[in-house]
PDB file of N, CA, C and O in Angstrom:
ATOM      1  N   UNK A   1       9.249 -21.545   4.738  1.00  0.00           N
ATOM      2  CA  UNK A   1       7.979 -20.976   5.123  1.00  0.00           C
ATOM      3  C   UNK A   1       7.915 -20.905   6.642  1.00  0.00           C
ATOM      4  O   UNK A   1       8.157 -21.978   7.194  1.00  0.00           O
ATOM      5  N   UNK A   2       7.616 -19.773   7.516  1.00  0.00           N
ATOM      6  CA  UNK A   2       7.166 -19.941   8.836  1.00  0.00           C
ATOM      7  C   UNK A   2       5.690 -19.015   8.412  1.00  0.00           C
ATOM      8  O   UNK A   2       5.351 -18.376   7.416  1.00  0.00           O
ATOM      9  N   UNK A   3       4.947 -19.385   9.958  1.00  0.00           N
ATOM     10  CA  UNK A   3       3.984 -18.465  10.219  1.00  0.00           C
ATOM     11  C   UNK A   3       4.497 -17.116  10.786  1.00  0.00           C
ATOM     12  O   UNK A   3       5.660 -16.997  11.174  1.00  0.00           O
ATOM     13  N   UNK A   4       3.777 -16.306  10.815  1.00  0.00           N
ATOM     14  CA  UNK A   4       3.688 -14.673  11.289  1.00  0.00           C
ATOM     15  C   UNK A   4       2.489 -14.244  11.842  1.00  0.00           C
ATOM     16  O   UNK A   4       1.912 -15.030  11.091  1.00  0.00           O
ATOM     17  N   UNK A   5       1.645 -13.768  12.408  1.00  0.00           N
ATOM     18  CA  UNK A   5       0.937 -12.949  12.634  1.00  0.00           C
ATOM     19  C   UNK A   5      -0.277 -13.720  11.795  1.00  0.00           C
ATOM     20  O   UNK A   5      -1.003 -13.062  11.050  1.00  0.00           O
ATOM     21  N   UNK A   6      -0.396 -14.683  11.905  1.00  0.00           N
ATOM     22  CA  UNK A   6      -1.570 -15.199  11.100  1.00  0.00           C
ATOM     23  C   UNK A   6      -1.704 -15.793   9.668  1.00  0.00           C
ATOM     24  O   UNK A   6      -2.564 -16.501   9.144  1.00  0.00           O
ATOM     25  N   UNK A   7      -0.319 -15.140   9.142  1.00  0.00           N
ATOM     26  CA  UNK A   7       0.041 -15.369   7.877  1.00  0.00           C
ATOM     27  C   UNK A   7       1.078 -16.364   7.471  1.00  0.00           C
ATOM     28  O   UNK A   7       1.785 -16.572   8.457  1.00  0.00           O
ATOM     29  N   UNK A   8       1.429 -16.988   6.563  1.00  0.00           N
ATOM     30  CA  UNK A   8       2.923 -17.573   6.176  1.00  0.00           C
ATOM     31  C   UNK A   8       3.638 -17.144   5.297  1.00  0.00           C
ATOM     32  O   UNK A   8       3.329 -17.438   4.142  1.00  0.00           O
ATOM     33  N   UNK A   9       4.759 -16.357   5.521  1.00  0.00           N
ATOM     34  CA  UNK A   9       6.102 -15.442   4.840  1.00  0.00           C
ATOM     35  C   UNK A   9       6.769 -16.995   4.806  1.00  0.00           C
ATOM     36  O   UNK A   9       6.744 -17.941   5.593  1.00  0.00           O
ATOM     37  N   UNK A  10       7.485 -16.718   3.246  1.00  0.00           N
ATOM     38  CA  UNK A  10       7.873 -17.391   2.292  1.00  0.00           C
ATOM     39  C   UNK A  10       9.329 -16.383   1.626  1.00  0.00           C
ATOM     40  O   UNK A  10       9.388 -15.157   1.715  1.00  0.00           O
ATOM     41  N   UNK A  11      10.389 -17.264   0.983  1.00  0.00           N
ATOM     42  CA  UNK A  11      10.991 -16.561   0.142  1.00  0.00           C
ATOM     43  C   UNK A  11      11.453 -17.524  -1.256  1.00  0.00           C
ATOM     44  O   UNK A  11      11.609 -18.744  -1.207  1.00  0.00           O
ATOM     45  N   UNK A  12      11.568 -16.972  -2.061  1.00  0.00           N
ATOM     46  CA  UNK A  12      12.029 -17.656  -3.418  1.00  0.00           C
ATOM     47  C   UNK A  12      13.619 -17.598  -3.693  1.00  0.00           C
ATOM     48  O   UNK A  12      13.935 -17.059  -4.753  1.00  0.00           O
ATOM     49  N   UNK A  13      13.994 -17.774  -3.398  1.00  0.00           N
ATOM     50  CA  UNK A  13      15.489 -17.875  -3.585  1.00  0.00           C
ATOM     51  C   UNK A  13      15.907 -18.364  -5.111  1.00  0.00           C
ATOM     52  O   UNK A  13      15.682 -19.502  -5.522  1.00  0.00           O
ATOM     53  N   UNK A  14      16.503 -17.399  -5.829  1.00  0.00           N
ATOM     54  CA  UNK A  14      17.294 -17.783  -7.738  1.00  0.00           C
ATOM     55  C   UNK A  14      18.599 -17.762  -7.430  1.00  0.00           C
ATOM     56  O   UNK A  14      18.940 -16.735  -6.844  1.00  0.00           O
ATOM     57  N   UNK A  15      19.391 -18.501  -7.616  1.00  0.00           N
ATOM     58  CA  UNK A  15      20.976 -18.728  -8.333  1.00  0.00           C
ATOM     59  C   UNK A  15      20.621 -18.318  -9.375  1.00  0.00           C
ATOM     60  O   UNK A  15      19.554 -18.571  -9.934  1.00  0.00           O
ATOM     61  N   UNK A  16      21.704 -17.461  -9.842  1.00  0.00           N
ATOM     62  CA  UNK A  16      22.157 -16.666 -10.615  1.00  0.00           C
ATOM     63  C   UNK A  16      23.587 -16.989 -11.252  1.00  0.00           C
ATOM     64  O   UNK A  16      24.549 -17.335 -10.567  1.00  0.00           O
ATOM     65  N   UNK A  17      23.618 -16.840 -12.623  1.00  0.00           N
ATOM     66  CA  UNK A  17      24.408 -17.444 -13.488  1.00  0.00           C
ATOM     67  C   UNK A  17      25.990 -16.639 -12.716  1.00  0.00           C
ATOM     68  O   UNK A  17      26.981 -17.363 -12.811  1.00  0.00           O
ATOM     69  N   UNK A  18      26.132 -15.798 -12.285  1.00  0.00           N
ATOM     70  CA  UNK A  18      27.054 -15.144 -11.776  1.00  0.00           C
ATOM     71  C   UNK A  18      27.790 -15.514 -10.780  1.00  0.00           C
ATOM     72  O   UNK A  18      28.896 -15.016 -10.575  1.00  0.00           O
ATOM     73  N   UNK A  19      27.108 -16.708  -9.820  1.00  0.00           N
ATOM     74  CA  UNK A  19      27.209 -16.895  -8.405  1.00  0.00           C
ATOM     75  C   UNK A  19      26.293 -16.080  -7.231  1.00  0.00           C
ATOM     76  O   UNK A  19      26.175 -16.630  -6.136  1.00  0.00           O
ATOM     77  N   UNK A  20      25.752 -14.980  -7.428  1.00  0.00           N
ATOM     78  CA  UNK A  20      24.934 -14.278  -6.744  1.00  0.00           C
ATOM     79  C   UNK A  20      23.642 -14.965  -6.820  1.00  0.00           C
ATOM     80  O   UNK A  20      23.370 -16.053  -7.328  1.00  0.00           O
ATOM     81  N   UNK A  21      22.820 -14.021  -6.149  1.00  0.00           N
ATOM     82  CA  UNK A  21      21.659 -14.723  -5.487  1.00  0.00           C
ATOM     83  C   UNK A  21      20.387 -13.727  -5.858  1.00  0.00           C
ATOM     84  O   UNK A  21      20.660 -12.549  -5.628  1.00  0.00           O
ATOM     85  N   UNK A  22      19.528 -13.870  -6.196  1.00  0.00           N
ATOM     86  CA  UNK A  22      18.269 -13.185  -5.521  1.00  0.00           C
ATOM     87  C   UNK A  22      17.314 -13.889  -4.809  1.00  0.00           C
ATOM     88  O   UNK A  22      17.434 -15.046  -4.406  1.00  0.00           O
ATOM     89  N   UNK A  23      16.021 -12.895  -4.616  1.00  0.00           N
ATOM     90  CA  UNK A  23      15.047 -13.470  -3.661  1.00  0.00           C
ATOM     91  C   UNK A  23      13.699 -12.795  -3.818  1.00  0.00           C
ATOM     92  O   UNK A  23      13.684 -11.589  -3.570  1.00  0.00           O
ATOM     93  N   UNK A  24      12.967 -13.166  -4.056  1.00  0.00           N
ATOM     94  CA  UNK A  24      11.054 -12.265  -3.697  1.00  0.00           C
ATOM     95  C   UNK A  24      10.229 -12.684  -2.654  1.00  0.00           C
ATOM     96  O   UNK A  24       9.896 -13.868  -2.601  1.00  0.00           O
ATOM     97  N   UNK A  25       9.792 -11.753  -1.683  1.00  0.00           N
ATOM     98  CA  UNK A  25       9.048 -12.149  -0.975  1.00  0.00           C
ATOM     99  C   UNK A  25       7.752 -12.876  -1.858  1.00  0.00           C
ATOM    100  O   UNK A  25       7.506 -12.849  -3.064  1.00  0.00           O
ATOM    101  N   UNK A  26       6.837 -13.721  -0.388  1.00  0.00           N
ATOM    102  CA  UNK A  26       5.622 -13.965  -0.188  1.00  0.00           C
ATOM    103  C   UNK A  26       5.023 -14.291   0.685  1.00  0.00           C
ATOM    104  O   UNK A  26       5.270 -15.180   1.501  1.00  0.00           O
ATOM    105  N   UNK A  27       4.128 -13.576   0.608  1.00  0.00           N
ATOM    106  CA  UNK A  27       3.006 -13.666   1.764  1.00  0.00           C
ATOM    107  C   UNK A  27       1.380 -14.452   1.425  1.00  0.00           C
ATOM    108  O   UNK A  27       0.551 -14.092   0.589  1.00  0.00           O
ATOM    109  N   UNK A  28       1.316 -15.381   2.193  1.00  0.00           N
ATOM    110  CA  UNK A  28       0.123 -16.432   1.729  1.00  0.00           C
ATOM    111  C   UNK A  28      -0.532 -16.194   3.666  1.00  0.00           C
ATOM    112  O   UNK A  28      -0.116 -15.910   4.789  1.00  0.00           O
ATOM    113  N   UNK A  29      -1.906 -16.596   2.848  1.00  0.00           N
ATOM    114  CA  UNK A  29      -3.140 -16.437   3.858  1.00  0.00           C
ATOM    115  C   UNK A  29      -4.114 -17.767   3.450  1.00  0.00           C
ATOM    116  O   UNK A  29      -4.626 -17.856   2.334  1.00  0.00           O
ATOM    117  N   UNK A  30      -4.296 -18.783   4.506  1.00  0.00           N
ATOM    118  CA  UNK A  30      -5.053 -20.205   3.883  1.00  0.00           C
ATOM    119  C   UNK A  30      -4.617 -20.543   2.630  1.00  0.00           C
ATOM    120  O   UNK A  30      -5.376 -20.625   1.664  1.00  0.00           O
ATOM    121  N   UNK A  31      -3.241 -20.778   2.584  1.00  0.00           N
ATOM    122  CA  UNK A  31      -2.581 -21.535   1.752  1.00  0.00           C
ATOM    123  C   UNK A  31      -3.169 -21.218   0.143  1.00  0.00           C
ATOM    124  O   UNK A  31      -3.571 -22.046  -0.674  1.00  0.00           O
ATOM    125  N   UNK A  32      -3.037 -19.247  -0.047  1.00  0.00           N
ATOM    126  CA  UNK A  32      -3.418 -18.382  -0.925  1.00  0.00           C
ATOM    127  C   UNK A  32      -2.226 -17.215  -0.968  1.00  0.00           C
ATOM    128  O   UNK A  32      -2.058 -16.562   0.062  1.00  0.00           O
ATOM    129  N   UNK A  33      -1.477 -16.962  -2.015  1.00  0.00           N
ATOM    130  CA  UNK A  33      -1.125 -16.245  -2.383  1.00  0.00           C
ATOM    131  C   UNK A  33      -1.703 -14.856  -1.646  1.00  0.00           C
ATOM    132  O   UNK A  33      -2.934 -14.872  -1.654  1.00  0.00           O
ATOM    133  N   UNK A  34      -1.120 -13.599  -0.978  1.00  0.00           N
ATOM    134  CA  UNK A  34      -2.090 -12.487  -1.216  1.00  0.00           C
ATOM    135  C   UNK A  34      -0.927 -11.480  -1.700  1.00  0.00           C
ATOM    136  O   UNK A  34      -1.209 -10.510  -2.404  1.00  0.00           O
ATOM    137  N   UNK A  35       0.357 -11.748  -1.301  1.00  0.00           N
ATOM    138  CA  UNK A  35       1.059 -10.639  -2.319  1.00  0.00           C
ATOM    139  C   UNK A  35       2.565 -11.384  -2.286  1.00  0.00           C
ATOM    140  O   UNK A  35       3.114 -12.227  -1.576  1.00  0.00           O
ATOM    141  N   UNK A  36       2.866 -10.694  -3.302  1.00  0.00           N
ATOM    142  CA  UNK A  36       4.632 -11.114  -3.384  1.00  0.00           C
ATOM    143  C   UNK A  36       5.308 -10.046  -3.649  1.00  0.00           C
ATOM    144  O   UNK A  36       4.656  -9.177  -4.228  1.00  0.00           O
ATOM    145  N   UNK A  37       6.863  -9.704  -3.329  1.00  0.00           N
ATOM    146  CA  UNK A  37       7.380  -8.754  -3.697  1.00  0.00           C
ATOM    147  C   UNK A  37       8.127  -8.954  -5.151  1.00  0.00           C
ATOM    148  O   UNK A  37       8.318 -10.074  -5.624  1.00  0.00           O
ATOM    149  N   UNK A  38       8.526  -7.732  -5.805  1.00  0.00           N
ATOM    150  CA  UNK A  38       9.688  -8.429  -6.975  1.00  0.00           C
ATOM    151  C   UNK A  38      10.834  -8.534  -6.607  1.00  0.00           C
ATOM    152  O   UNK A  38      11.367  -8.231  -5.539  1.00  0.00           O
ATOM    153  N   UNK A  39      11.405  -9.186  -7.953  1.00  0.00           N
ATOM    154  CA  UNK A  39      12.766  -9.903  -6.985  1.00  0.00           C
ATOM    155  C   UNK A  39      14.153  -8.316  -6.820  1.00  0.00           C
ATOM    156  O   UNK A  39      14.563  -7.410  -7.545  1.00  0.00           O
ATOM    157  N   UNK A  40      14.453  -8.955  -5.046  1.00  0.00           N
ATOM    158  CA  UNK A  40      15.160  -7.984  -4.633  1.00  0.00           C
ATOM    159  C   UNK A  40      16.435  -8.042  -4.926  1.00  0.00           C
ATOM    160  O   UNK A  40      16.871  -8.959  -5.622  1.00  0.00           O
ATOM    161  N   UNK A  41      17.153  -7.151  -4.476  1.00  0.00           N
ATOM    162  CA  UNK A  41      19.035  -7.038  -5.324  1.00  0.00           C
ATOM    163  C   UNK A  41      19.285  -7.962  -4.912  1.00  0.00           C
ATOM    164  O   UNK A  41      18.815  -8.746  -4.087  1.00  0.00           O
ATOM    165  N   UNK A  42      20.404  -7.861  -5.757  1.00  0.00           N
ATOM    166  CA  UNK A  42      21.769  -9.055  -5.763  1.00  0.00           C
ATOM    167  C   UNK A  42      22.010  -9.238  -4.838  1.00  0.00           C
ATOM    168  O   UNK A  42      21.986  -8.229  -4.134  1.00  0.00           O
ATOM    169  N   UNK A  43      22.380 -10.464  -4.170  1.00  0.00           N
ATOM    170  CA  UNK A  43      23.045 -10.435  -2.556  1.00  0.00           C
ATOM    171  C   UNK A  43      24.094 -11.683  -3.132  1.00  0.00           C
ATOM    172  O   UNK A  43      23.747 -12.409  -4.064  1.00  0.00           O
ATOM    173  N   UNK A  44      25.412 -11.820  -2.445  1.00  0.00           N
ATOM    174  CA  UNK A  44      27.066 -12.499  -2.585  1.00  0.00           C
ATOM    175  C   UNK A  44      26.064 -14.081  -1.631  1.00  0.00           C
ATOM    176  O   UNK A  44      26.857 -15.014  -1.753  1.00  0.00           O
ATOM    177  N   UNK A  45      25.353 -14.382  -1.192  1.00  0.00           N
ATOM    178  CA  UNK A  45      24.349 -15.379  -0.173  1.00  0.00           C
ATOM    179  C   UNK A  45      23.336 -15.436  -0.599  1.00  0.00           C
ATOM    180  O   UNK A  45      22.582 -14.489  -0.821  1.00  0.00           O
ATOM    181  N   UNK A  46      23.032 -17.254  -0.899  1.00  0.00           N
ATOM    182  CA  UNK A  46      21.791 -17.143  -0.299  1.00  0.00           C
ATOM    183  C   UNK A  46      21.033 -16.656   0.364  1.00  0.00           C
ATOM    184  O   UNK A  46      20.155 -15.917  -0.083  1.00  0.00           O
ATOM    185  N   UNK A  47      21.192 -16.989   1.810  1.00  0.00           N
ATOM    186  CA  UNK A  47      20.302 -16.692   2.902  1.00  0.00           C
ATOM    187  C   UNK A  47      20.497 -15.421   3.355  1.00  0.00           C
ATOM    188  O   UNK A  47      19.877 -14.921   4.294  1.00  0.00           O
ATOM    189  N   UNK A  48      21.841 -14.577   2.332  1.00  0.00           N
ATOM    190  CA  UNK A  48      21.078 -12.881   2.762  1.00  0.00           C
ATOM    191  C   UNK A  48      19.920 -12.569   1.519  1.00  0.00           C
ATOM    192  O   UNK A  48      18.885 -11.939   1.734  1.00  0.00           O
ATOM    193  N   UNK A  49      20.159 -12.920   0.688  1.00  0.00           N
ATOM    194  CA  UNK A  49      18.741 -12.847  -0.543  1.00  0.00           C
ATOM    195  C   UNK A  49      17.468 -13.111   0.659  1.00  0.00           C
ATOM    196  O   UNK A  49      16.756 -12.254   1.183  1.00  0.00           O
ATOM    197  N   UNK A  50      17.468 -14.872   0.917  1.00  0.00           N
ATOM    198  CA  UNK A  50      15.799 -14.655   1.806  1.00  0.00           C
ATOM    199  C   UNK A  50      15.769 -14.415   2.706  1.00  0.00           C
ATOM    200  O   UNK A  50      14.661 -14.731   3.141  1.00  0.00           O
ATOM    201  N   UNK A  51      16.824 -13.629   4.018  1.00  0.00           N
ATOM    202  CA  UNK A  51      16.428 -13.029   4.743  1.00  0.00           C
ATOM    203  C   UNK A  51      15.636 -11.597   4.360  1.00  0.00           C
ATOM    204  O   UNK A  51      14.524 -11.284   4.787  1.00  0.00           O
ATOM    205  N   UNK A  52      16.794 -10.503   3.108  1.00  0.00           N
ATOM    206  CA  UNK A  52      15.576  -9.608   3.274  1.00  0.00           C
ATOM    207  C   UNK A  52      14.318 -10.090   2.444  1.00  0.00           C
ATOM    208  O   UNK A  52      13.205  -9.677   2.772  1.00  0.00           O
ATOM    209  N   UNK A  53      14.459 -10.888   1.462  1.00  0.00           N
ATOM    210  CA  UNK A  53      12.389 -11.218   1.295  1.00  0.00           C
ATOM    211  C   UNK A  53      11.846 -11.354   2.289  1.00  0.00           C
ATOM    212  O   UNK A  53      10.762 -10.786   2.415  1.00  0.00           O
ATOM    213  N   UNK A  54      12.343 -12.110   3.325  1.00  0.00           N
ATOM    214  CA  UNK A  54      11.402 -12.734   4.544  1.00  0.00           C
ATOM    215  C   UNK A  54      10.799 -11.354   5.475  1.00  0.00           C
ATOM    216  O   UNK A  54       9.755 -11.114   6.081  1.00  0.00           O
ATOM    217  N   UNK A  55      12.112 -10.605   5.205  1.00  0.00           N
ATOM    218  CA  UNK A  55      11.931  -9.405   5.999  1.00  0.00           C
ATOM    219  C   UNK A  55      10.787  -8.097   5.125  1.00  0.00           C
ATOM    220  O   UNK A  55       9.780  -7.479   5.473  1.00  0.00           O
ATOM    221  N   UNK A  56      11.363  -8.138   4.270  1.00  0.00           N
ATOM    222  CA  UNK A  56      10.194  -8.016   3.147  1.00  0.00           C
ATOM    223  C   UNK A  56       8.849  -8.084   3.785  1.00  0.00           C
ATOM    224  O   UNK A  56       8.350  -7.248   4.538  1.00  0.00           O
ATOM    225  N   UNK A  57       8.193  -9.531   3.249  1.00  0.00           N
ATOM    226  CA  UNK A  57       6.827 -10.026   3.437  1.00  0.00           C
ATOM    227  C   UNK A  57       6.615  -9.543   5.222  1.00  0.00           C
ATOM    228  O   UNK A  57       5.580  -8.998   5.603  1.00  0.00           O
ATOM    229  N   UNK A  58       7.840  -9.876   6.207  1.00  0.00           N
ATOM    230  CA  UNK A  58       7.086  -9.348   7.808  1.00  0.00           C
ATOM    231  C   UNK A  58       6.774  -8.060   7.465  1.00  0.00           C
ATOM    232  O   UNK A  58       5.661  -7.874   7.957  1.00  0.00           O
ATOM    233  N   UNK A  59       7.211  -6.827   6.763  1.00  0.00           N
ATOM    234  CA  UNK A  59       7.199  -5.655   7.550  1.00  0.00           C
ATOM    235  C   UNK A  59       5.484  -5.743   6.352  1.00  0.00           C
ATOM    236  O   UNK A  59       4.534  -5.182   6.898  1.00  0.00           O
ATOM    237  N   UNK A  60       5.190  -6.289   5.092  1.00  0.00           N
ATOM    238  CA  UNK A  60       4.027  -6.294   4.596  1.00  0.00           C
ATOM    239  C   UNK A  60       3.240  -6.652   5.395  1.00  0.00           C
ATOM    240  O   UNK A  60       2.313  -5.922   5.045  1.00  0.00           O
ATOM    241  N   UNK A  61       2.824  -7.250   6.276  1.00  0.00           N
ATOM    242  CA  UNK A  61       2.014  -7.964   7.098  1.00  0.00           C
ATOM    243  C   UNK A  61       1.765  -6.535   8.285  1.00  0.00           C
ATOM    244  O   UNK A  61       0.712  -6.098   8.749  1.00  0.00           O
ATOM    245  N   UNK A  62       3.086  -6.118   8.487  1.00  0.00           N
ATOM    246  CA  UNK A  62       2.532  -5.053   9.800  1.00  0.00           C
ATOM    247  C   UNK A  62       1.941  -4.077   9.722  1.00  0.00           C
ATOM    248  O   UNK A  62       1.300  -3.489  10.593  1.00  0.00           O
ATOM    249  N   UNK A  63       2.217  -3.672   8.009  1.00  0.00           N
ATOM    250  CA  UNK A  63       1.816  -2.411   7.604  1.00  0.00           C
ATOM    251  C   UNK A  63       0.428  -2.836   6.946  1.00  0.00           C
ATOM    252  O   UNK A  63      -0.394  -1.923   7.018  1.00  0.00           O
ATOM    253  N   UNK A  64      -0.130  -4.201   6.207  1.00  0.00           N
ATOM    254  CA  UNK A  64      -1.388  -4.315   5.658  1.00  0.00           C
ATOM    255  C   UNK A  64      -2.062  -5.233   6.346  1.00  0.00           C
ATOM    256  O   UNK A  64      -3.278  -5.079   6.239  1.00  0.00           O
ATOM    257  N   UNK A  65      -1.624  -6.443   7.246  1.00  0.00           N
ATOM    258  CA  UNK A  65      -2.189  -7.240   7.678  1.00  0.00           C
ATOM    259  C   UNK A  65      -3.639  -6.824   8.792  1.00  0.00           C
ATOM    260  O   UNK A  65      -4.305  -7.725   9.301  1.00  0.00           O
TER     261      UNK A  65
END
């Protein structure tokens, strides 16, 4: 979890029976849910799965926040 712009972007990170990875954004406001993304493609990484959620939930924030 970090803050953003007022908000806190989140990612969910799944292992996957395959070895691959996914990830869904989220975006919380006073420790509230206000949107999440569904879960995004396959990525060979973890942390490329929640980088793009993370990236995900920032560009949600610039465009609705």
């Amino acid at each position: 979890m970090e803050p953003y712009n007022g908000y806190v972007v989140s990612a969910r990170p799944h292992a996957n029976a395959d070895g691959t990875f996914s990830a869904y954004g989220v975006v919380s406001l006073r420790q509230k849910i206000v949107t999440s993304s569904g879960w995004f493609e396959v990525y060979s990484t973890e942390s490329g799965s929640i980088r793009e959620a993370l990236a995900w939930a920032r560009k949600w924030i610039d465009d609705h926040g």
